[in-house]
N, C-alpha and C positions, 0 to 999 in steps of 0.2 A: 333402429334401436337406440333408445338414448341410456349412454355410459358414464359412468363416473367414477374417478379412483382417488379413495379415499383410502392414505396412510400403506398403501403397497397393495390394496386389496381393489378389485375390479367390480362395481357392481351395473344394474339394469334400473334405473328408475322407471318404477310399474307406478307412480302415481305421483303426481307435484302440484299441490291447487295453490294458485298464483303463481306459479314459477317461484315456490319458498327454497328450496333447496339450495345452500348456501354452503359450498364447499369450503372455505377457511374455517368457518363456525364446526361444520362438522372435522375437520380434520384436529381442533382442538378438543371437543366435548368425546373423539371416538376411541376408547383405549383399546388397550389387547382384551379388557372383557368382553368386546362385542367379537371380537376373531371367531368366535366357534356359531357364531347365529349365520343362519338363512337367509333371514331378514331383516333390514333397520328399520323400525316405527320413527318417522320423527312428528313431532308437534310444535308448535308456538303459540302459546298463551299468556300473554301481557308478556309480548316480546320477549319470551324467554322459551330456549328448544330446550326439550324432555325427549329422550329417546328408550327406545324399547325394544331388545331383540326377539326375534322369533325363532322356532323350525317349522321343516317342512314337517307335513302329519307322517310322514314314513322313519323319521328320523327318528332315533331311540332316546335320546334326550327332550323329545318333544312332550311338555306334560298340558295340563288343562288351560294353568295359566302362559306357557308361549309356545303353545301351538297356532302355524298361523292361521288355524280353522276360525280362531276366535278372533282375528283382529278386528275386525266391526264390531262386534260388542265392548272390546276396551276400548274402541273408538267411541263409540255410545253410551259407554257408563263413566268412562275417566277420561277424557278428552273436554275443556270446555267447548261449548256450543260456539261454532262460526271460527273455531281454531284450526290454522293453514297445518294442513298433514302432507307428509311425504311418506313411500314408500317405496326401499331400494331391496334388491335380492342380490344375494351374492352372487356374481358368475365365478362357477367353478373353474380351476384350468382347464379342463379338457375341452371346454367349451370357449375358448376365446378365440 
């Protein structure tokens, strides 16, 4: 399982095309609003990362637009074409 801890929090990266995932970038761009997500969407387009949190579908905070049932379509519709995506999940504690 590939790990990474970004700003105290542990996550799983479920997906890196090109090996983009760039831990100082993210430990800059990641504030306390991302703390309560599931998920980090990241993106780079004209070298600049956009991120996007998600839930899991059981989560009660989970609505249309960051539920992560939908992240391929906001990868599809707002993501530019041939843009390096990453996605990490949060490892909860109980699970480290």
């Amino acid at each position: 399982m590939n790990r990474i801890e970004i700003n105290g929090t542990m996550y799983e990266i479920i997906r890196d095309d090109d090996k983009c995932v760039n831990k100082e970038e993210l430990m800059e761009k990641m504030t306390d609003y991302f703390d309560s997500y599931d998920y980090i969407l990241g993106d780079y387009a004209y070298e600049k990362l956009r991120l996007k949190g998600y839930y899991e579908e059981k989560n009660k905070k989970a609505t249309e637009i960051n539920n992560i049932k939908n992240v391929d379509d906001y990868i599809k519709n707002f993501c530019s074409y041939g843009a390096k995506i990453f996605l990490l999940k949060k490892i909860k504690e109980k699970d480290l």
